[in-house]
MIMI-640140 format. One record per atom (N, C-alpha, C): x, y, z; atom name; residue number from 1. Coordinates in pm, whole numbers. Layout:
REM MIMI-640140
+--------+--------+--------+------+-----+
|      x |      y |      z | atom |  nr |
+--------+--------+--------+------+-----+
|      X |      Y |      Z |   CA | NUM |
...
+--------+--------+--------+------+-----+
END
This chain:
REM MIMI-640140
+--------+--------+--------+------+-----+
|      x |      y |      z | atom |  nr |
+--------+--------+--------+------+-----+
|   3137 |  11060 |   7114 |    N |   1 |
|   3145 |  10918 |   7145 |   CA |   1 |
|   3123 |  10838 |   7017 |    C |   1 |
|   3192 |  10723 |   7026 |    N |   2 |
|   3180 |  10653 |   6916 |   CA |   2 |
|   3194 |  10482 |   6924 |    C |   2 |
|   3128 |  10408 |   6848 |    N |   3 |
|   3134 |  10324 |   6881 |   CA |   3 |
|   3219 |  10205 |   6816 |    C |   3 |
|   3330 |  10110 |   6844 |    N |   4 |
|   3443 |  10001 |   6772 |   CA |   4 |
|   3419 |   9881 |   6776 |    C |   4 |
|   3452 |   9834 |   6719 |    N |   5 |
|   3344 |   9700 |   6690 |   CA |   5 |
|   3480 |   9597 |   6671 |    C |   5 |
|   3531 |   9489 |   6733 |    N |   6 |
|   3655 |   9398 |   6701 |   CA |   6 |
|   3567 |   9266 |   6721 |    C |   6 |
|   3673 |   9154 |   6705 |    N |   7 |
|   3625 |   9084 |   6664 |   CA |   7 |
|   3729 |   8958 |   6704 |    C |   7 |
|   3707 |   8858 |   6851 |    N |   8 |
|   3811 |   8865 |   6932 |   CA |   8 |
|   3783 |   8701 |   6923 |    C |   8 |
|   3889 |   8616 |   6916 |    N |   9 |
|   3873 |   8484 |   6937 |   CA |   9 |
|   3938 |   8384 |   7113 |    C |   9 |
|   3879 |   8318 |   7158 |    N |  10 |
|   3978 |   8253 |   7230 |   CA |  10 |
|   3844 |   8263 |   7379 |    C |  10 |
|   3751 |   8308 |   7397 |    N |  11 |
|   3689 |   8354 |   7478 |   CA |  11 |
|   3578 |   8235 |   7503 |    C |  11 |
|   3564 |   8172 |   7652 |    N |  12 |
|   3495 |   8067 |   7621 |   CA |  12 |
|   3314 |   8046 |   7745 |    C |  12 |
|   3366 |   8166 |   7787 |    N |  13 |
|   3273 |   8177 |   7882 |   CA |  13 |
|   3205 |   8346 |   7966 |    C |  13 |
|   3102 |   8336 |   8050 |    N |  14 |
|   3126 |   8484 |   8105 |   CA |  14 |
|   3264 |   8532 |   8170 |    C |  14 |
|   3325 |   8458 |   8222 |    N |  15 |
|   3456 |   8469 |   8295 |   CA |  15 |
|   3580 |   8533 |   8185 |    C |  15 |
|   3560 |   8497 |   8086 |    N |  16 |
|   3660 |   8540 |   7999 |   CA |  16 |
|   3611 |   8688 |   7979 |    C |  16 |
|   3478 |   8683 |   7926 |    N |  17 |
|   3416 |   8835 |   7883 |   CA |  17 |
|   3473 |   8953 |   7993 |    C |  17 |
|   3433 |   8894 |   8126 |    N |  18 |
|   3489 |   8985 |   8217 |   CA |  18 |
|   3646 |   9063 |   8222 |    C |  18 |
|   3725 |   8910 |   8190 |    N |  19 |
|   3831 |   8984 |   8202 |   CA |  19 |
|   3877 |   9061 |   8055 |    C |  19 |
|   3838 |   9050 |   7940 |    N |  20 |
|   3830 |   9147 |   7829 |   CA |  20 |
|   3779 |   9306 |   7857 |    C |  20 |
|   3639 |   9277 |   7887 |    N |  21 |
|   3612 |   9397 |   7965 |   CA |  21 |
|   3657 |   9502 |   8073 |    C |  21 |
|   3671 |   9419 |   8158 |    N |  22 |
|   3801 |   9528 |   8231 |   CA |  22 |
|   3933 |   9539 |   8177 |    C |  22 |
|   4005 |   9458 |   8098 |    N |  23 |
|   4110 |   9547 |   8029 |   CA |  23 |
|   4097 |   9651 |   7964 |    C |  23 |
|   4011 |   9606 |   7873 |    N |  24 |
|   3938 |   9706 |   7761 |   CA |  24 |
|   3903 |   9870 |   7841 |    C |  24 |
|   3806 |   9822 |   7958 |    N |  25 |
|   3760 |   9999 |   8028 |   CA |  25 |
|   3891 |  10064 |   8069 |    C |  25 |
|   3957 |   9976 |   8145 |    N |  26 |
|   4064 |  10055 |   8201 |   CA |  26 |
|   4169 |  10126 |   8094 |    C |  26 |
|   4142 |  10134 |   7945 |    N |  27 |
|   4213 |  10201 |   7837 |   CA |  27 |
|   4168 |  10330 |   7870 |    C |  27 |
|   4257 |  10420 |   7828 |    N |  28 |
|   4150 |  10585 |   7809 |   CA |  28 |
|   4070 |  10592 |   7707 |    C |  28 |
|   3975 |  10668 |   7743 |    N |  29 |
|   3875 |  10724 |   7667 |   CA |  29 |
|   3763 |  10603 |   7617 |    C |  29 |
|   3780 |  10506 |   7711 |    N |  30 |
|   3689 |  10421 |   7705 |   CA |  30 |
|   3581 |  10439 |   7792 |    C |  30 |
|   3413 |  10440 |   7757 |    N |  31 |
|   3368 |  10457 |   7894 |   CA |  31 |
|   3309 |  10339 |   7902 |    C |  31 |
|   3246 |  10206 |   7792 |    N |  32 |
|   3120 |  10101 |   7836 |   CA |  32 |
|   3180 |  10005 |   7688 |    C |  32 |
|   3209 |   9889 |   7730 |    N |  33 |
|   3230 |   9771 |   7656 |   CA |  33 |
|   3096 |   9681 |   7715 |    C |  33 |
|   3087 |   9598 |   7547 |    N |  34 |
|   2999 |   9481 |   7526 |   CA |  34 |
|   3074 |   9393 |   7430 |    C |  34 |
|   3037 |   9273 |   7509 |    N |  35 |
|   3092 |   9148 |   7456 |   CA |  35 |
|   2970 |   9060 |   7415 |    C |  35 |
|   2928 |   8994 |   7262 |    N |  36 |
|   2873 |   8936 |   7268 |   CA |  36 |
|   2960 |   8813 |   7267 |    C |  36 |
|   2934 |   8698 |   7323 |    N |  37 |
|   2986 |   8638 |   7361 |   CA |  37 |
|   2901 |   8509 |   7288 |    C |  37 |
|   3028 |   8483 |   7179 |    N |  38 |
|   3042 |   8300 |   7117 |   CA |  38 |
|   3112 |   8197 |   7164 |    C |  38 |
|   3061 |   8152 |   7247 |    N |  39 |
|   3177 |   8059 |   7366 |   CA |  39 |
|   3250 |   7965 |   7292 |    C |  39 |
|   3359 |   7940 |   7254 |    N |  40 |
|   3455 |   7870 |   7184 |   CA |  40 |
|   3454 |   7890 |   7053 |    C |  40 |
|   3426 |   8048 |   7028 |    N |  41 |
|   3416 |   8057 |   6851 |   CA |  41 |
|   3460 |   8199 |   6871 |    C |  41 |
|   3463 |   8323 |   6722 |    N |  42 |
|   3465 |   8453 |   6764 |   CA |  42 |
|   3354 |   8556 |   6800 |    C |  42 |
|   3425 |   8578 |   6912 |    N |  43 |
|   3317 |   8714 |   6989 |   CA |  43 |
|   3336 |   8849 |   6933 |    C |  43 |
|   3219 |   8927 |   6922 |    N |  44 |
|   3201 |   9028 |   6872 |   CA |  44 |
|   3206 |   9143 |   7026 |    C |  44 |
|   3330 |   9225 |   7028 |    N |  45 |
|   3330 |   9322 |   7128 |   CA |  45 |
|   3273 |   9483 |   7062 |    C |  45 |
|   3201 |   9556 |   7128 |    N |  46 |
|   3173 |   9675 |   7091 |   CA |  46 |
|   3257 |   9771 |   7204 |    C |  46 |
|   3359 |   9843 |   7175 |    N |  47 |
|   3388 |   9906 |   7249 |   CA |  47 |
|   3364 |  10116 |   7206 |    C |  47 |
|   3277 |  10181 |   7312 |    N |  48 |
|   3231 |  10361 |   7355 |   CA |  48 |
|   3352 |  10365 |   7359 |    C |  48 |
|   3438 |  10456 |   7262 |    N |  49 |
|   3515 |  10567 |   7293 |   CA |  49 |
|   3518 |  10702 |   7279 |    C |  49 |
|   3588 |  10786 |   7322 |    N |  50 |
|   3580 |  10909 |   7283 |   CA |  50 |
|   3600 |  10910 |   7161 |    C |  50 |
|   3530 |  10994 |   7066 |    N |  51 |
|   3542 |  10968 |   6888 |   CA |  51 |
|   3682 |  11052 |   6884 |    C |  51 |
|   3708 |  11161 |   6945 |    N |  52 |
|   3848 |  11244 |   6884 |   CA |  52 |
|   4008 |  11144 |   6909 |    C |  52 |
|   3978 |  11007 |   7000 |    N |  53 |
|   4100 |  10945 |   7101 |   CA |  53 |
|   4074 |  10834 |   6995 |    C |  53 |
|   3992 |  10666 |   6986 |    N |  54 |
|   3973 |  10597 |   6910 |   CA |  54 |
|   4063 |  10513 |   6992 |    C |  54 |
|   4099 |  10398 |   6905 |    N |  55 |
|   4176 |  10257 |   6978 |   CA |  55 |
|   4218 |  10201 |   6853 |    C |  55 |
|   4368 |  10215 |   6863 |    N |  56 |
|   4415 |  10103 |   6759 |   CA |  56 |
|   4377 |   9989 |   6776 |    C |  56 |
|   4449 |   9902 |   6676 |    N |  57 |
|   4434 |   9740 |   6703 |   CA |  57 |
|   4544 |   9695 |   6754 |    C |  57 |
|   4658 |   9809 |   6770 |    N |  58 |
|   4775 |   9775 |   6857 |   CA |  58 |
|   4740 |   9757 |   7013 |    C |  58 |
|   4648 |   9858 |   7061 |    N |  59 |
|   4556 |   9875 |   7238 |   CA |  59 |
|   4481 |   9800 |   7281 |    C |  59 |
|   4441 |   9715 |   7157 |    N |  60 |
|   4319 |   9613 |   7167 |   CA |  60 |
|   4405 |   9495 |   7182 |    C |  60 |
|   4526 |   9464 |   7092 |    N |  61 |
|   4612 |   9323 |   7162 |   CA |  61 |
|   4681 |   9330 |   7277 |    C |  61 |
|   4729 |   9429 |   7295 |    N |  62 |
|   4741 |   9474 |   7424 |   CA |  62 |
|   4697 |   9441 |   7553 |    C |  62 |
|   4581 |   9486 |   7549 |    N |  63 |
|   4425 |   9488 |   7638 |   CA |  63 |
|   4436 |   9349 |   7653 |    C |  63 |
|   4375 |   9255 |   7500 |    N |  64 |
|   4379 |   9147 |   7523 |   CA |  64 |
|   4454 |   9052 |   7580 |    C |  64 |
|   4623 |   9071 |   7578 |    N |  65 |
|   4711 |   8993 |   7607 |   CA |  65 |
|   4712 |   9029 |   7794 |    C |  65 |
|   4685 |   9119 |   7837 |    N |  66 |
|   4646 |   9134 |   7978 |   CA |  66 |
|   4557 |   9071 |   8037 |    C |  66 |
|   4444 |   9030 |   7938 |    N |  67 |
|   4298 |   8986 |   7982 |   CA |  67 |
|   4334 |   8826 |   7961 |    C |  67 |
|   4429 |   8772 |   7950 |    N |  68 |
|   4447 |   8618 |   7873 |   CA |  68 |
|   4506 |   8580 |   7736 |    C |  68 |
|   4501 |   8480 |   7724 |    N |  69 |
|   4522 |   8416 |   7610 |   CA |  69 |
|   4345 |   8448 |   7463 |    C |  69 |
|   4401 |   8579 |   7460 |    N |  70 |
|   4223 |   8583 |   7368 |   CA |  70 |
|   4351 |   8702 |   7250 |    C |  70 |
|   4277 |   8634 |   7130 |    N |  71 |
|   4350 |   8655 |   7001 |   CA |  71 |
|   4231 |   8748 |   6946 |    C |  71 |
|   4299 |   8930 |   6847 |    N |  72 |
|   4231 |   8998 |   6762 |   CA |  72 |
|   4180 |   8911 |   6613 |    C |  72 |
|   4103 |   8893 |   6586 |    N |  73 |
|   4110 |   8902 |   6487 |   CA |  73 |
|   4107 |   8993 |   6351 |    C |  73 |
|   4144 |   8999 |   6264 |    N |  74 |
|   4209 |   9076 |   6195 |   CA |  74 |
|   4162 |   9056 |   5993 |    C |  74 |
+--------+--------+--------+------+-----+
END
């Protein structure tokens, strides 16, 4: 297990976190996301994956563009 650390803008409340979070779990080899959460600034997500699987930053805009209008930063 290992732990990914992004760095996500556009997120303005718990309601947003949520829906990041369940995009995010429902990836494989994800088992437990944390959002710290900067309400109208950038949020710091930690996302558990399996260390041998990992997550591009291609899975993470992805994720995000499912979860809303919430931008990687990069």
């Amino acid at each position: 297990m290992t732990t990914q650390t992004f760095q996500v803008d556009g997120m303005t409340c718990g309601h947003c976190a949520g829906h990041v979070t369940t995009e995010l779990k429902a990836l494989d080899g994800v088992s437990d996301v944390r959002v710290d959460l900067v309400a109208g600034g950038t949020s710091t997500v930690h996302v558990d994956v399996d260390a041998d699987q990992g997550l591009s930053d291609e899975q993470i805009v992805a994720a995000l563009d499912e979860a809303g209008s919430y931008t990687l930063v990069r």
